[in-house]
C-alpha positions in Angstrom: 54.8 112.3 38.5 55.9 109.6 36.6 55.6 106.3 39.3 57.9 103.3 37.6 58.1 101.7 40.9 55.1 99.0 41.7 53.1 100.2 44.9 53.5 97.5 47.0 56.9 99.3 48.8 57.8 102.7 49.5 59.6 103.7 46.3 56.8 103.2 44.6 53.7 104.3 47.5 55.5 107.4 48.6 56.2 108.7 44.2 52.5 107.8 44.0 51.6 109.5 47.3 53.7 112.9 47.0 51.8 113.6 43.7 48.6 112.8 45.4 50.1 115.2 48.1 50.7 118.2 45.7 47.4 118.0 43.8 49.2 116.8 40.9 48.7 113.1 38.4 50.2 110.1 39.0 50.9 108.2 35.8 52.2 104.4 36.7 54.6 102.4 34.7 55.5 99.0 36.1 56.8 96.8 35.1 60.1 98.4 33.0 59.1 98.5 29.0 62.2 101.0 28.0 60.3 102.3 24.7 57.0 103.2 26.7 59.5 105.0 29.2 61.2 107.1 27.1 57.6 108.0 25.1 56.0 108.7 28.5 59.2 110.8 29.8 59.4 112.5 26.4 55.5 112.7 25.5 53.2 112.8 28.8 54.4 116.0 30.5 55.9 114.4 33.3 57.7 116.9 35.5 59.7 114.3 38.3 60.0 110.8 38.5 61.8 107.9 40.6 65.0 105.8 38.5 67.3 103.5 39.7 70.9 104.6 38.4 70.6 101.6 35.7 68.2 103.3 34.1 69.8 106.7 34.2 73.2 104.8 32.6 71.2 102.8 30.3 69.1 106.2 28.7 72.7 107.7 28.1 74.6 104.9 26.0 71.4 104.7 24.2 72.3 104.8 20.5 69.5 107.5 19.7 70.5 109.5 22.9 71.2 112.6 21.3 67.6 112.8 19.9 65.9 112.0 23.5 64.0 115.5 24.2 63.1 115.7 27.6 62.5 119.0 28.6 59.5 118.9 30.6 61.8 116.9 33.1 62.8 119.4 36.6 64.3 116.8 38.4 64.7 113.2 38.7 65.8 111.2 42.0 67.6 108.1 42.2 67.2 105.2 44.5 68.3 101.5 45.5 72.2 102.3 44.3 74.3 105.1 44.5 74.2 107.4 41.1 77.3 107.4 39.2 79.1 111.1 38.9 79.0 111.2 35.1 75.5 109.8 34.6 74.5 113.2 37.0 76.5 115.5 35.2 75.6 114.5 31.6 71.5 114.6 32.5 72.7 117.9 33.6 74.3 119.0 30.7 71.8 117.1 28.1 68.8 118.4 29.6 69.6 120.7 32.3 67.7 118.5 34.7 68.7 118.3 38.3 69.4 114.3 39.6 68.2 113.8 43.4 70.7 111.5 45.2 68.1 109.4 47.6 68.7 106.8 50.2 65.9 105.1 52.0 63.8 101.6 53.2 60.3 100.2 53.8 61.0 100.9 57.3 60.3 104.5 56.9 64.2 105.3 57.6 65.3 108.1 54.5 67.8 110.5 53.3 67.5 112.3 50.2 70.3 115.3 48.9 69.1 117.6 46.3 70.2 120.8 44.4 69.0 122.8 46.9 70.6 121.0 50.2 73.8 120.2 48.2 74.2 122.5 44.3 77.5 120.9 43.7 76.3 117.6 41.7 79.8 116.3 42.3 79.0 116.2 45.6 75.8 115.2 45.8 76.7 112.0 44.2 78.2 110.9 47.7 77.1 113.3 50.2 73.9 113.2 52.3 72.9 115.7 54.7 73.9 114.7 58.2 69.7 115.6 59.3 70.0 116.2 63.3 73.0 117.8 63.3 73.3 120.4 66.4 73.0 124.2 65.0 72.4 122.9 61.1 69.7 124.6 59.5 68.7 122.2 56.0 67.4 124.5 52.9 64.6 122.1 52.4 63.8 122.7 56.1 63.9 119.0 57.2 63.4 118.9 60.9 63.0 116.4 63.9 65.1 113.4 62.0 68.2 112.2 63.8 70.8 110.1 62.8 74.0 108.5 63.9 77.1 106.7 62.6 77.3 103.5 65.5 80.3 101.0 65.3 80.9 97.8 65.9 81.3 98.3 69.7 78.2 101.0 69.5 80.9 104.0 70.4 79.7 107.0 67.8 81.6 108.0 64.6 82.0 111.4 64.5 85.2 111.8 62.7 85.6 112.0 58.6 86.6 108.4 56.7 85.0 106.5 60.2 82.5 104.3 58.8 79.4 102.8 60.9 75.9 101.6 60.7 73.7 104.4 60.3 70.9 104.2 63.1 68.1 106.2 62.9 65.2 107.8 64.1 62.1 110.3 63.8 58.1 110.1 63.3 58.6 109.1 60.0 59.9 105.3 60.9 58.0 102.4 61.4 57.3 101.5 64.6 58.0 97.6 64.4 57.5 94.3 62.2 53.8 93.1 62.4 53.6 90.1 65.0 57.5 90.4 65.4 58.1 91.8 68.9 60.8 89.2 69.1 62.6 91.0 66.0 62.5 94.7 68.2 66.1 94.3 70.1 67.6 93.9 66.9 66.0 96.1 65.3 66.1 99.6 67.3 68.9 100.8 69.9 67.8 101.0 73.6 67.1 104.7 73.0 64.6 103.9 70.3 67.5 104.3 66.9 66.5 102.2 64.0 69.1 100.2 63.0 69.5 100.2 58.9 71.5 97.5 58.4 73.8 99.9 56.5 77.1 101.4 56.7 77.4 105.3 56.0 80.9 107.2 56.3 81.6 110.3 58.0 81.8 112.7 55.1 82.7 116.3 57.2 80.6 117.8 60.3 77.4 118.4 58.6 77.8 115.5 56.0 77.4 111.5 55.9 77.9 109.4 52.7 76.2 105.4 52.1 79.1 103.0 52.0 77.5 99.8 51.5 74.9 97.2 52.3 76.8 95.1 55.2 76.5 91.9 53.1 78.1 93.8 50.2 81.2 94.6 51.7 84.2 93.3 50.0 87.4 92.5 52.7 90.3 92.3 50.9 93.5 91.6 53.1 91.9 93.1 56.0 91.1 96.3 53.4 87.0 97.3 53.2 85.8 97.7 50.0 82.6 99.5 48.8 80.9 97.1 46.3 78.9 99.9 45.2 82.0 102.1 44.5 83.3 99.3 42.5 79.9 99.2 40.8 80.0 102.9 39.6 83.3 103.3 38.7 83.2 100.2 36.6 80.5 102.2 35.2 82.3 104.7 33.9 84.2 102.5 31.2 82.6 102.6 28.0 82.2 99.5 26.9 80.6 98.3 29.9 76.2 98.5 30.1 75.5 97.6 33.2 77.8 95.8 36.1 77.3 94.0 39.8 80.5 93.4 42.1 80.7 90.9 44.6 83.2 89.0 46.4 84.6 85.6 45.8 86.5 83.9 47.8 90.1 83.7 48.0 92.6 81.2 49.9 95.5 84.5 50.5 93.5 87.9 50.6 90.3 85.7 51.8 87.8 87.7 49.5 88.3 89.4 45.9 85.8 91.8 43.6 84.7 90.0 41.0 82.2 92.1 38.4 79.5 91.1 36.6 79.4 93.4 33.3 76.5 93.3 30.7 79.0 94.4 27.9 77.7 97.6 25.3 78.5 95.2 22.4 78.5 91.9 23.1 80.4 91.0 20.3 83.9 93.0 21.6 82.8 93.0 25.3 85.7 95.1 27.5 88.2 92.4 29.0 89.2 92.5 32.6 92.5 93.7 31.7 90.6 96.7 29.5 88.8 97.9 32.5 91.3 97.6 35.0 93.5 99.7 33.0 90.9 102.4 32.5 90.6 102.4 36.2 94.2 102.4 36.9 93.9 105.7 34.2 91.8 107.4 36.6 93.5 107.4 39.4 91.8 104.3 41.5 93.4 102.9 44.3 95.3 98.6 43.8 93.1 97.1 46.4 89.6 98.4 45.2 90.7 96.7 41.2 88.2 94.1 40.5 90.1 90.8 39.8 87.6 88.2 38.5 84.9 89.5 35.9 81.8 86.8 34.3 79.6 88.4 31.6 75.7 88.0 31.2 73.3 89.4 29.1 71.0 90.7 32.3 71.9 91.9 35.6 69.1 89.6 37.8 66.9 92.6 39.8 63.7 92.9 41.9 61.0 94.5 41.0 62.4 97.8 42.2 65.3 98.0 40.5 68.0 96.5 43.5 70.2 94.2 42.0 69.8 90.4 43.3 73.3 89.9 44.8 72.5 86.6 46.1 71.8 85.2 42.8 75.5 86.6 41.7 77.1 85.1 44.8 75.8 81.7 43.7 77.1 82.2 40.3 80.8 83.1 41.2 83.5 80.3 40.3 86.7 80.4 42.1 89.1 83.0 41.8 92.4 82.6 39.5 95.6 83.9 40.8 
C-alpha cells in the first residue's frame, strides 16, 4: 500500500494501518514529489493507495499519460473532494483499475463506496451507501454504523433531493475532543449522533450523496449550490488543471461562484466565457454557472490534499455585473 498521506490524521494512519492489518508493506510518500509518485506507482508493486481527486486529474492531462503503465494497480480510493465522473472512468478504461469513492474525518465518522457496494462507476462518483439502513444487507458486510440526514430544525430527511447534515454514529467514532467536554453538545445529538459538519442529500432509499462542507455552500438568490459540483464539473473542461469555487459576495443575488482555475497552458488559459459555454454544452443548470474566475499557478492545500478555502475567500475581489 502505497501511504501518500503524512500519519499524523487518519488518511494517512488508517492507509498505513490497513496494510499493517493485512500482513502486507507500507511504503510512505509525503510530502507530494509527482515524478517519485508515478516511479513508485509504476515501479514498487504497489497494489492500493489513497489520492485526492487532484491527483487522479492531474496523472490524466499529463503529457506522457499514454505511456504511464500501472498495472499492478487493483484499486485506488479517493478522499478530501468528491472524484470527478471522467477522471473514474478513464482510470477505468486506461488501466482497468477500480476508483473507491471515500468520505471520512479524524473523528472516526466514514463512508466509503466501492465496486463491490456500488459496480456502476457513474454512480459511485455520487452515491454512498446509506450504512444503517433497516433490512439493507452491504456486499462488503459493513455492520453496526448508523447514519442520518438531520435538518435545520433536526426533523429527518428521508425523501430524495432533501439535503441535511449527516449525523453519525457507531464504535468506530471518537468519543470526544481531549479536555473539551464543553465542545460535546455541539458536537453529538442527545442520542449520542456525531454531528459532521457536512451536508449529504438523499440519493434513493438505500443511498446518500456528500453535498458540501457547510462553509462551502454557495446561495445564490435563495438557490444552494454545491461548491464541490462546481469544482468537478469545471473540471471537466480541457483547458482547465486544477480549479477551487467559492462565493463572493454580491449586492443583488447576495453570493456568486467564483472559480479559481490553474489553467493547462498558461499561455492560452480558458476564459470565463470558454468554460461557461462548455458547461452550458453539457447540459448544466443557469444558477450553478460560475460568474467570476481569478487564475493562479497553485491551488493553496494542506498537507492532505484539502484545498485551503479560506485562503481563496480572502483572495476574492468583488464581483462585476
Amino acid at each position: 500500500m502505497l501511504v501518500t498521506a503524512p500519519v499524523v490524521n487518519m488518511t494517512g494512519v488508517a492507509t498505513w494501518l490497513a496494510s499493517v492489518a493485512v500482513g502486507g508493506t507500507a511504503l510512505l510518500h509525503h510530502p507530494l514529489n509527482m515524478p517519485l509518485l508515478l516511479e513508485q506507482l509504476m515501479h514498487e508493486q504497489v497494489h492500493f493507495t489513497l489520492l485526492v481527486p487532484a491527483l487522479l486529474n492531474m496523472i490524466l492531462k499529463l503529457p506522457n499519460v499514454d505511456q504511464l503503465d500501472f498495472s499492478s494497480v487493483r484499486s485506488i480510493a479517493v478522499g478530501s473532494a468528491p472524484p470527478s465522473r471522467w477522471s473514474m472512468e478513464e482510470f477505468k478504461r486506461r488501466w482497468n483499475i477500480e476508483i473507491m469513492n471515500g468520505w471520512g474525518q479524524t473523528e472516526g465518522t466514514a463512508v466509503f463506496t466501492g465496486a463491490l457496494d456500488m459496480p456502476d462507476a457513474a454512480l459511485r462518483v455520487d452515491h454512498f451507501p446509506w450504512w444503517g439502513c433497516p433490512g439493507v444487507e452491504w456486499p462488503t458486510g459493513v455492520r453496526g454504523i448508523e447514519m442520518k440526514l438531520l435538518d435545520d430544525d433536526g426533523a429527518e430527511c428521508t425523501q430524495p433531493g432533501q439535503v441535511g447534515e449527516l449525523v453519525y454514529r457507531g464504535p468506530n467514532v471518537f468519543a470526544g475532543y481531549y479536555r473539551r467536554p464543553d465542545l460535546a453538545p455541539s458536537s453529538f445529538t442527545p442520542d449520542g449522533f456525531c454531528r459532521t459538519g457536512d451536508f449529504f442529500i438523499v440519493r434513493d432509499a438505500h443511498h446518500i450523496g456528500f453535498f458540501d462542507r457547510k462553509k462551502d455552500i454557495i446561495i445564490r438568490g435563495g438557490y444552494n449550490v454545491s461548491a464541490a459540483e462546481v469544482e468537478n464539473l469545471v473540471l471537466t473542461h480541457p483547458g482547465v488543471q486544477e480549479v477551487a469555487a467559492v462565493a463572493v459576495p454580491d449586492e443583488i443575488m447576495g453570493e456568486k461562484t467564483c472559480i479559481f482555475v490553474v489553467p493547462k497552458d498558461k499561455a492560452q488559459p480558458p476564459t470565463l466565457e470558454d468554460i461557461v459555454a462548455h458547461l452550458k454544452h453539457v447540459g448544466v443548470a443557469a444558477y450553478k454557472l460560475p460568474e467570476h474566475i481569478e487564475y493562479l499557478d497553485i491551488i493553496p492545500r494542506n498537507p492532505v490534499g484539502k484545498i485551503l478555502k479560506a485562503q481563496l475567500r480572502m483572495l476574492v475581489r468583488p464581483a462585476t455585473t
